[in-house]
mmCIF file as gemmi writes it, N, C-alpha and C atoms, coordinates in Angstrom:
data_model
loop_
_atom_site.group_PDB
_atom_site.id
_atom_site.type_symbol
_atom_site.label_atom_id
_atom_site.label_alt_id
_atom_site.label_comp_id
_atom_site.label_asym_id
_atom_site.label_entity_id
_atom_site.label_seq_id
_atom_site.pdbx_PDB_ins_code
_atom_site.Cartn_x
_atom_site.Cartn_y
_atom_site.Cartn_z
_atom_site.occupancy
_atom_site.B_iso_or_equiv
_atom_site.pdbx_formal_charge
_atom_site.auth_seq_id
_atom_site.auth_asym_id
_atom_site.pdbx_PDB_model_num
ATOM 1 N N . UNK Axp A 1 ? 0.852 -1.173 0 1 0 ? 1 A 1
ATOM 2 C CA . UNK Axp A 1 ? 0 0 0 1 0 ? 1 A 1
ATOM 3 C C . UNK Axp A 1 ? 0.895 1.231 0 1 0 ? 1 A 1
ATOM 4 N N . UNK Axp A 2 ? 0.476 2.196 -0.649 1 0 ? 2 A 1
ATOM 5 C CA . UNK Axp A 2 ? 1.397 3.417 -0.785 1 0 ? 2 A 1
ATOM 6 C C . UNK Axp A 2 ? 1.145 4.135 0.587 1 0 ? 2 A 1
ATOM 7 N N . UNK Axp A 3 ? 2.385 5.124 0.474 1 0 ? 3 A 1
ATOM 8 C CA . UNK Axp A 3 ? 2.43 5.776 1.712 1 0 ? 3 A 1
ATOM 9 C C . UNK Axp A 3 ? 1.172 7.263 1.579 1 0 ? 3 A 1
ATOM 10 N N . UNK Axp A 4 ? 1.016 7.632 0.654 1 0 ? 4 A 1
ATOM 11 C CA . UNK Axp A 4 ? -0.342 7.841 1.007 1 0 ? 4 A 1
ATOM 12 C C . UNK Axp A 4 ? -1.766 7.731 1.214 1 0 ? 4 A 1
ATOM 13 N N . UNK Axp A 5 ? -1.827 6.038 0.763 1 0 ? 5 A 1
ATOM 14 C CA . UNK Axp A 5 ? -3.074 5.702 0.979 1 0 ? 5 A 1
ATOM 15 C C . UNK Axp A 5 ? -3.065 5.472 2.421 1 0 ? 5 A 1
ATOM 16 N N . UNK Axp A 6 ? -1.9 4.887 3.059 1 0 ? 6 A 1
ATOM 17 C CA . UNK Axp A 6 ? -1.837 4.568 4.553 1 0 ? 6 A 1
ATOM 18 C C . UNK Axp A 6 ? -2.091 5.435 5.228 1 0 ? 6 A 1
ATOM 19 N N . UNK Axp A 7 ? -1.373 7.136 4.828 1 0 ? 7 A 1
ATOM 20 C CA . UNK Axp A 7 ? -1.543 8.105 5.801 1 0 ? 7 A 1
ATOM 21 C C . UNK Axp A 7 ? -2.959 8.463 5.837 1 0 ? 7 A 1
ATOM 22 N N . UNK Axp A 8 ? -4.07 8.141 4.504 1 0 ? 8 A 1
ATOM 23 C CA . UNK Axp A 8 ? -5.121 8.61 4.379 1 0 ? 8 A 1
ATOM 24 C C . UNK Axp A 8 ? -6.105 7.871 5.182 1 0 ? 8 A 1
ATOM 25 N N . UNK Axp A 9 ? -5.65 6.17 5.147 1 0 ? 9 A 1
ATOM 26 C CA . UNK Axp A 9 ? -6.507 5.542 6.124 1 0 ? 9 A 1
ATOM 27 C C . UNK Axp A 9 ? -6.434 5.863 7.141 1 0 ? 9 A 1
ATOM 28 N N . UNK Axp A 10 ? -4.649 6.287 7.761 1 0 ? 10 A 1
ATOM 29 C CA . UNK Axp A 10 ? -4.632 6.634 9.306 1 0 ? 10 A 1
ATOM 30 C C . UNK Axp A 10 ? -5.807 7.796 9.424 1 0 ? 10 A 1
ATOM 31 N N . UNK Axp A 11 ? -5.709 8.636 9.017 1 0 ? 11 A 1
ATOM 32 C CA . UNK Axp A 11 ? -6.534 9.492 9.169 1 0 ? 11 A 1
ATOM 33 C C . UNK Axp A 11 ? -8.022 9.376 9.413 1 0 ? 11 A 1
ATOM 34 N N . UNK Axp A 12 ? -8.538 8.547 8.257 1 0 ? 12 A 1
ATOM 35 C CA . UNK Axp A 12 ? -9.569 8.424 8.333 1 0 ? 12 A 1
ATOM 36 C C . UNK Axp A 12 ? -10.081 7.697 10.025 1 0 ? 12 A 1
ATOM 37 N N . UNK Axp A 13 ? -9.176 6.858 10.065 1 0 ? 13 A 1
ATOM 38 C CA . UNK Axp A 13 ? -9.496 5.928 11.627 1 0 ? 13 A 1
ATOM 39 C C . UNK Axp A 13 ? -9.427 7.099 12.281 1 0 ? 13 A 1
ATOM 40 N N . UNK Axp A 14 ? -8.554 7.657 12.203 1 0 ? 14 A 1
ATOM 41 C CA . UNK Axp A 14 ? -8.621 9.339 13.413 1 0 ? 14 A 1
ATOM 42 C C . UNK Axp A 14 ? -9.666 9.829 13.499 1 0 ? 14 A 1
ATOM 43 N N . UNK Axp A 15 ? -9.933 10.178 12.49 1 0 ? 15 A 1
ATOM 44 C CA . UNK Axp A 15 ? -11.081 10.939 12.358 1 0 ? 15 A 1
ATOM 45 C C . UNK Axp A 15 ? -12.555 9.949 13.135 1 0 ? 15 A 1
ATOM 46 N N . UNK Axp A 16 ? -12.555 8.926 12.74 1 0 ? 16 A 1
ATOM 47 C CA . UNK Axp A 16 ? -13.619 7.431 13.066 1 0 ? 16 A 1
ATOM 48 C C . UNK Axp A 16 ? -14.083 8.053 14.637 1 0 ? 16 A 1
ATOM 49 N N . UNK Axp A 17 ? -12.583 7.805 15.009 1 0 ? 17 A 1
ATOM 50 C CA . UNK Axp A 17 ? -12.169 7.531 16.641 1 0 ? 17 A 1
ATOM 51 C C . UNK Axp A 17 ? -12.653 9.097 17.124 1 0 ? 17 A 1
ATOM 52 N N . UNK Axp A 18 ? -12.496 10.012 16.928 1 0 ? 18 A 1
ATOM 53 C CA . UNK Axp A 18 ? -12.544 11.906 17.148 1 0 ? 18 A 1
ATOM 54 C C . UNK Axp A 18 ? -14.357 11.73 17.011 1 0 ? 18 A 1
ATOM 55 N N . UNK Axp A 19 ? -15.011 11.582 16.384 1 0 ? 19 A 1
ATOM 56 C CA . UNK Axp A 19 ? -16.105 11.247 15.835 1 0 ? 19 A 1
ATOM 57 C C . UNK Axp A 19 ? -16.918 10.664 16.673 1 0 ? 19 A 1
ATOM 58 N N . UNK Axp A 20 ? -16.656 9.216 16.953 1 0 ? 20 A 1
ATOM 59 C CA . UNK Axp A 20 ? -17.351 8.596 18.237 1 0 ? 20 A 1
ATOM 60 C C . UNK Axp A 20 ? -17.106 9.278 19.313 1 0 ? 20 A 1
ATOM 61 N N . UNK Axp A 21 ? -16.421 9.62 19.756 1 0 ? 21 A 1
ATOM 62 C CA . UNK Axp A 21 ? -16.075 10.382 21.251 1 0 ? 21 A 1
ATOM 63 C C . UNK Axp A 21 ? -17.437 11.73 21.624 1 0 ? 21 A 1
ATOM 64 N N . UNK Axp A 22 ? -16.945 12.577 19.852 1 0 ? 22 A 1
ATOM 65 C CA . UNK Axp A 22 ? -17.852 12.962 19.992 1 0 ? 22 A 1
ATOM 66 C C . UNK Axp A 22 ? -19.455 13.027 20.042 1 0 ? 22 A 1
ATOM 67 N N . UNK Axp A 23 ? -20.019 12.091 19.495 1 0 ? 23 A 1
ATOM 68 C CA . UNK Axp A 23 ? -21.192 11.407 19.484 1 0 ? 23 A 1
ATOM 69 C C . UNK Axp A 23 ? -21.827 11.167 21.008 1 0 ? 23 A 1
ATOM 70 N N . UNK Axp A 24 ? -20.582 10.277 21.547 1 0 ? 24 A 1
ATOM 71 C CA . UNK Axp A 24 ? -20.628 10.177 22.77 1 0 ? 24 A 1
ATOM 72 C C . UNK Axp A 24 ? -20.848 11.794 24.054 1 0 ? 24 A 1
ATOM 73 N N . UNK Axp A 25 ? -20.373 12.227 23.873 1 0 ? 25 A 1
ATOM 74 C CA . UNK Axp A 25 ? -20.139 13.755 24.436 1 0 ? 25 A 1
ATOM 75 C C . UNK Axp A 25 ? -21.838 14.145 23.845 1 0 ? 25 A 1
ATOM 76 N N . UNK Axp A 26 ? -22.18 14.309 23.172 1 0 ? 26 A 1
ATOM 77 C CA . UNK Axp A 26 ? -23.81 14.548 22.591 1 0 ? 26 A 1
ATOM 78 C C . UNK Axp A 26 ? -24.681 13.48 23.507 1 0 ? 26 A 1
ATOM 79 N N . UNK Axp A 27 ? -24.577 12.595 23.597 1 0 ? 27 A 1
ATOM 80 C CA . UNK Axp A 27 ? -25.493 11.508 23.98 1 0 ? 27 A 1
ATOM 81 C C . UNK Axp A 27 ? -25.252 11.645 25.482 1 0 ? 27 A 1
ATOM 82 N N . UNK Axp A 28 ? -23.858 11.733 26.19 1 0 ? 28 A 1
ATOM 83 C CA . UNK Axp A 28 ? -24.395 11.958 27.31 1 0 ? 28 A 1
ATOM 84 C C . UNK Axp A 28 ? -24.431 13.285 27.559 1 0 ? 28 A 1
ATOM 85 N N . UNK Axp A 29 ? -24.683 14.017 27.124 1 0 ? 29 A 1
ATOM 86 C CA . UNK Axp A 29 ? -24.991 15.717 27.286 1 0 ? 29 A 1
ATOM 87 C C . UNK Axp A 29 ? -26.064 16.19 28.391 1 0 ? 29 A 1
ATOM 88 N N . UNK Axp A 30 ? -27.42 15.541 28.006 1 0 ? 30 A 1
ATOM 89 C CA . UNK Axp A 30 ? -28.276 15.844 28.639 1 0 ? 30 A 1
ATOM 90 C C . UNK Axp A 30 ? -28.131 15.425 30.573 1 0 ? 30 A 1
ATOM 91 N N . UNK Axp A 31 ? -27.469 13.858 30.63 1 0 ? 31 A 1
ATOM 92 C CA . UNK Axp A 31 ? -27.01 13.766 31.999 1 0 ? 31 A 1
ATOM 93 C C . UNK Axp A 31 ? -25.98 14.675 32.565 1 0 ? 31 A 1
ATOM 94 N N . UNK Axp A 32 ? -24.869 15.161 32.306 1 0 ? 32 A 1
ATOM 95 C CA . UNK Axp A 32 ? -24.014 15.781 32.498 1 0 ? 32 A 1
ATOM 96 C C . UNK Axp A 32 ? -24.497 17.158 32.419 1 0 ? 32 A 1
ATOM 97 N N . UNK Axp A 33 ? -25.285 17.905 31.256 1 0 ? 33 A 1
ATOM 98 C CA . UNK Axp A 33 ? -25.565 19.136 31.794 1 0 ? 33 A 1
ATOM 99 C C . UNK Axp A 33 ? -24.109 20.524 30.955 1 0 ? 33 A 1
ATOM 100 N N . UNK Axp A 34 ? -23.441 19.532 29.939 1 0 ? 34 A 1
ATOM 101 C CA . UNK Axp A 34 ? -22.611 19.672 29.15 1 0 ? 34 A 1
ATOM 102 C C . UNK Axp A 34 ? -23.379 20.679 27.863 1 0 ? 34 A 1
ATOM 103 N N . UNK Axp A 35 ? -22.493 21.647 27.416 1 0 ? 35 A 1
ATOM 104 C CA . UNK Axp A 35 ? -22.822 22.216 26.334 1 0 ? 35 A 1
ATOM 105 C C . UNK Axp A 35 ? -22.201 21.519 25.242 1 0 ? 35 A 1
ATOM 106 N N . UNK Axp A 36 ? -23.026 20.585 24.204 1 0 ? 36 A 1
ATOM 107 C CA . UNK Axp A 36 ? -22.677 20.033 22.8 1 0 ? 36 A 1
ATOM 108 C C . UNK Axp A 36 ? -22.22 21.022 21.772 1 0 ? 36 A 1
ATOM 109 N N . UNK Axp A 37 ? -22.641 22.314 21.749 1 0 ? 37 A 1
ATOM 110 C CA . UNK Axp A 37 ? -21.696 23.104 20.445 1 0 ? 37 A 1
ATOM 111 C C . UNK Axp A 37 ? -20.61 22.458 19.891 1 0 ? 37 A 1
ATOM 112 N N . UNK Axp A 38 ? -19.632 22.3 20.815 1 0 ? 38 A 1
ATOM 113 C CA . UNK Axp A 38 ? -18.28 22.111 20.35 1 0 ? 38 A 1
ATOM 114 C C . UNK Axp A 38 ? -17.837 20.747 20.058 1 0 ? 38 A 1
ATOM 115 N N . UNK Axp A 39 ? -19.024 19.687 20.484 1 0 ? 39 A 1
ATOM 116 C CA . UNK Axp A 39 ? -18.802 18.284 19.672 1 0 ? 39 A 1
ATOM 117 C C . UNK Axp A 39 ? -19.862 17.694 18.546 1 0 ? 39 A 1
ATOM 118 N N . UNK Axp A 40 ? -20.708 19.132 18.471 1 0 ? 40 A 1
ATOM 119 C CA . UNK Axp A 40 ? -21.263 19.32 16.961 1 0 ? 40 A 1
ATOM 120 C C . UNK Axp A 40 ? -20.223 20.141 16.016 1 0 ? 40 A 1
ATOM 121 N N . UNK Axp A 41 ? -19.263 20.757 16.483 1 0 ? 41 A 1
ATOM 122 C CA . UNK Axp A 41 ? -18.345 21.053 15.665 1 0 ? 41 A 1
ATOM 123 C C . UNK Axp A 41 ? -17.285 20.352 14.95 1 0 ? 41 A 1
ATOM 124 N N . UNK Axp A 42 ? -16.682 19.785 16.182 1 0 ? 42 A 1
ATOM 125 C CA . UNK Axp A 42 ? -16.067 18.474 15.956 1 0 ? 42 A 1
ATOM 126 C C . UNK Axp A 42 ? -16.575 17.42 14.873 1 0 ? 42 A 1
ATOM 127 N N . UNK Axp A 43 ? -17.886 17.477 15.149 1 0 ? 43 A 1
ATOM 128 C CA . UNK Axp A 43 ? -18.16 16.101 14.124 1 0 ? 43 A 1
ATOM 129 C C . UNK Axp A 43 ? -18.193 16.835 12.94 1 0 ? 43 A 1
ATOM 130 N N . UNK Axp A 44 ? -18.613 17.746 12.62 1 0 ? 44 A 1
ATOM 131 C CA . UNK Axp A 44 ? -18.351 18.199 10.959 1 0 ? 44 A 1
ATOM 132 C C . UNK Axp A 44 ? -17.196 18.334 10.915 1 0 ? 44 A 1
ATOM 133 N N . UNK Axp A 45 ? -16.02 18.739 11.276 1 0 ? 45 A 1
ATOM 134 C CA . UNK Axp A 45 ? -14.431 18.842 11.5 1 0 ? 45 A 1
ATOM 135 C C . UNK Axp A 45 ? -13.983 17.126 10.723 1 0 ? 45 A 1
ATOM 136 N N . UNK Axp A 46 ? -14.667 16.391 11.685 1 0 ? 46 A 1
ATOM 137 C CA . UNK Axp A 46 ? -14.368 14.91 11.363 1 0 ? 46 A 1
ATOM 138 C C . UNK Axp A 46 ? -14.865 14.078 9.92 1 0 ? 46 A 1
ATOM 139 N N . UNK Axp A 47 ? -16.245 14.911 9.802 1 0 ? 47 A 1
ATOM 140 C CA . UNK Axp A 47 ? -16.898 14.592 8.717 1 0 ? 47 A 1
ATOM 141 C C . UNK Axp A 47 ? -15.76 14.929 7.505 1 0 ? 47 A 1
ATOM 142 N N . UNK Axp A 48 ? -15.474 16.352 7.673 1 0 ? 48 A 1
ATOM 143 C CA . UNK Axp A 48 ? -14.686 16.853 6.514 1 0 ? 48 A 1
ATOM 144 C C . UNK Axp A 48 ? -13.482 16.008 6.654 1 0 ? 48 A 1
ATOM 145 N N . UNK Axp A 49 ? -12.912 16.112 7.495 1 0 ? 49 A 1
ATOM 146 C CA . UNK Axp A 49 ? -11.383 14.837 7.535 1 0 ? 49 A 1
ATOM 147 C C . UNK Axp A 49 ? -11.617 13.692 6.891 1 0 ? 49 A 1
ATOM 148 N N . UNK Axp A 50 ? -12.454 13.199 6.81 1 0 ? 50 A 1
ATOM 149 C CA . UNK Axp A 50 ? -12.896 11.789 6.175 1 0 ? 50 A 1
ATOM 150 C C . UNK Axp A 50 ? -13.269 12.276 4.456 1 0 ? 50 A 1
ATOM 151 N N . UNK Axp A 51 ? -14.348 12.814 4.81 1 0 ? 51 A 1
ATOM 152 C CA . UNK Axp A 51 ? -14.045 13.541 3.049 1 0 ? 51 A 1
ATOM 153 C C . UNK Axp A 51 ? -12.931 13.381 2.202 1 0 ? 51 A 1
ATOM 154 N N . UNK Axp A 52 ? -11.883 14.246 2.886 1 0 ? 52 A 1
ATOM 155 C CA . UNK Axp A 52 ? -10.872 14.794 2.487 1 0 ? 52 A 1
ATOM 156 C C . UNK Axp A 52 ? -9.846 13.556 2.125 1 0 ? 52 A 1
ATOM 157 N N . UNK Axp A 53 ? -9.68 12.732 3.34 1 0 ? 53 A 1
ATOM 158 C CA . UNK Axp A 53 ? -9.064 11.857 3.334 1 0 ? 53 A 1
ATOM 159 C C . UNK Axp A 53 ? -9.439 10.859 2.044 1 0 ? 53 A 1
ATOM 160 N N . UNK Axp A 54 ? -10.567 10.555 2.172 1 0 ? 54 A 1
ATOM 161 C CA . UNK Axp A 54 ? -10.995 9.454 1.01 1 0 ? 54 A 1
ATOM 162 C C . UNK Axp A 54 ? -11.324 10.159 -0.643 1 0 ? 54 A 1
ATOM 163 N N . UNK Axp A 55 ? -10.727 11.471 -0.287 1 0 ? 55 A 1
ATOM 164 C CA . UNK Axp A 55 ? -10.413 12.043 -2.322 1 0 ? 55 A 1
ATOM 165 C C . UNK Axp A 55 ? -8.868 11.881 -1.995 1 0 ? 55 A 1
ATOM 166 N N . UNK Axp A 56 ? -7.885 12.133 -1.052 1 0 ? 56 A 1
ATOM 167 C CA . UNK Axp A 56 ? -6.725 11.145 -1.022 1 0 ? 56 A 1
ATOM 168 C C . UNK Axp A 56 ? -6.413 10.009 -1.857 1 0 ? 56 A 1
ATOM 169 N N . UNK Axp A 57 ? -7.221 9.263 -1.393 1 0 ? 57 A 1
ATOM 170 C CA . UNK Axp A 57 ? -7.385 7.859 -1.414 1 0 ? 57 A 1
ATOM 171 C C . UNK Axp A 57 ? -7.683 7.627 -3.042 1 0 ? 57 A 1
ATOM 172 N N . UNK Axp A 58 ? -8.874 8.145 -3.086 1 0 ? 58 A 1
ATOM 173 C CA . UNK Axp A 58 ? -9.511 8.374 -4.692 1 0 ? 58 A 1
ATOM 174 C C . UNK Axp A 58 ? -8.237 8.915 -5.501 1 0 ? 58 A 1
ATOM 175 N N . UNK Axp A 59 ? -7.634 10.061 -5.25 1 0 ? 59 A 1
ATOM 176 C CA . UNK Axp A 59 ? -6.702 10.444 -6.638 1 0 ? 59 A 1
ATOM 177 C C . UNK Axp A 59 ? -5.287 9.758 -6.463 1 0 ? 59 A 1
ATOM 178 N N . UNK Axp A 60 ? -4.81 8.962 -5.315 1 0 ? 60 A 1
ATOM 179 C CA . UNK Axp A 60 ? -3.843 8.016 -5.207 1 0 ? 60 A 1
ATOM 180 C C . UNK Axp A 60 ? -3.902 6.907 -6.077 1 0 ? 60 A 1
ATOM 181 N N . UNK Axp A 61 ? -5.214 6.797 -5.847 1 0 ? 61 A 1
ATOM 182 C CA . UNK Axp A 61 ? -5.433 5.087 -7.028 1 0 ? 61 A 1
ATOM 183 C C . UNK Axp A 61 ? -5.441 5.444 -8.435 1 0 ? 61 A 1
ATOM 184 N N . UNK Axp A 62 ? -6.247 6.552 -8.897 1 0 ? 62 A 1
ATOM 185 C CA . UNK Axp A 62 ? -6.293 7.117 -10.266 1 0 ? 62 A 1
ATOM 186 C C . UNK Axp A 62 ? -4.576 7.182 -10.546 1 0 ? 62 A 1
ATOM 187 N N . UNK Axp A 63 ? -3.685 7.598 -10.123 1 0 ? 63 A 1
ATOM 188 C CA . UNK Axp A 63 ? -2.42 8.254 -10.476 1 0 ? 63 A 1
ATOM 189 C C . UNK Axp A 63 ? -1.652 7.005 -10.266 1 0 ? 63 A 1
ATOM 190 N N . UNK Axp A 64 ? -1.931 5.989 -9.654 1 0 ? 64 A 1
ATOM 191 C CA . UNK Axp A 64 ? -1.415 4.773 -9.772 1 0 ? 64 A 1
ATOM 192 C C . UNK Axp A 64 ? -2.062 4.004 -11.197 1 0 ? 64 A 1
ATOM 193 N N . UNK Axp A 65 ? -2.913 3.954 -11.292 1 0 ? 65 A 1
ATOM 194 C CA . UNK Axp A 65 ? -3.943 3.236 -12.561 1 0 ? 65 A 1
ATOM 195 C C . UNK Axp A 65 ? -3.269 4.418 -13.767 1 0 ? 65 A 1
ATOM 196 N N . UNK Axp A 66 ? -3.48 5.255 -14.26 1 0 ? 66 A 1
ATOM 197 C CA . UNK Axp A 66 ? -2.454 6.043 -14.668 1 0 ? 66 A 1
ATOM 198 C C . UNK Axp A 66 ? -0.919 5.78 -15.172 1 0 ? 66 A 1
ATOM 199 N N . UNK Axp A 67 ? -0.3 5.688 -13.786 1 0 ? 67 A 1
ATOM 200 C CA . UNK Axp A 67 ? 1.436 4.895 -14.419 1 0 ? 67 A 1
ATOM 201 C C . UNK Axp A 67 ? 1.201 3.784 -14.576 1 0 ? 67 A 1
ATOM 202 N N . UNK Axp A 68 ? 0.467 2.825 -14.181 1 0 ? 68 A 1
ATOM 203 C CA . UNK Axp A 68 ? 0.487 1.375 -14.882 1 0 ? 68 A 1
ATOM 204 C C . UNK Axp A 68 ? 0.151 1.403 -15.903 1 0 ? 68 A 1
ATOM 205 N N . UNK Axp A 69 ? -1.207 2.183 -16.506 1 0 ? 69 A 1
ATOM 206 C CA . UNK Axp A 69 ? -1.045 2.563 -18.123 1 0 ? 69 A 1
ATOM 207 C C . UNK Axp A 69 ? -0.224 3.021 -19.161 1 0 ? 69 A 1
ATOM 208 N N . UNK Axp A 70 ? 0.588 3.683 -18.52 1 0 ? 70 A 1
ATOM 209 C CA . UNK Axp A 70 ? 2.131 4.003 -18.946 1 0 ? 70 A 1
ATOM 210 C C . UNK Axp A 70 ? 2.731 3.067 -19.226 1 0 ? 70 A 1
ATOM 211 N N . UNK Axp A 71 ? 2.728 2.639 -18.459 1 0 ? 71 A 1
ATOM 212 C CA . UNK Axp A 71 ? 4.317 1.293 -18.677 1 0 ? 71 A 1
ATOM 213 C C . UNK Axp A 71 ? 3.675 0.53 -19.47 1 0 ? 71 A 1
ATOM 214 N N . UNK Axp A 72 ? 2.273 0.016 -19.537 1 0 ? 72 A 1
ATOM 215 C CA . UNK Axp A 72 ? 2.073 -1.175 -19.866 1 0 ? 72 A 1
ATOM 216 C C . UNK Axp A 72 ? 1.233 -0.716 -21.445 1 0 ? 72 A 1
């Protein structure tokens, strides 16, 4: 696997992991008495990281599919 599809998966798991936490932080909100703003922010933060990450991913493979058309 190329080194940027790896960094893109790491990411994406980052993002996974940042994501649930925050979910979590929402769900127990109402017991705690916690203001959610900032892990409704987070999750679009995370949303976009994952986005981002998986057009990574997307123009890594194109540009690989690409030089193998080259050579071959």
């Amino acid at each position: 696997m190329s080194s940027a599809i790896q960094t893109a998966v790491n990411g994406i798991t980052q993002a996974v992991s940042q994501a649930t936490q925050s979910a979590a932080g929402i769900v127990n909100a109402s017991s705690t008495g916690k203001n959610i703003d900032g892990d409704l922010i987070n999750l679009k933060i995370d949303s976009t990281q994952v986005s981002a990450n998986a057009a990574v991913i997307r123009t890594s493979e194109k540009t690989q599919k690409a030089l193998l058309d080259i050579v071959v």
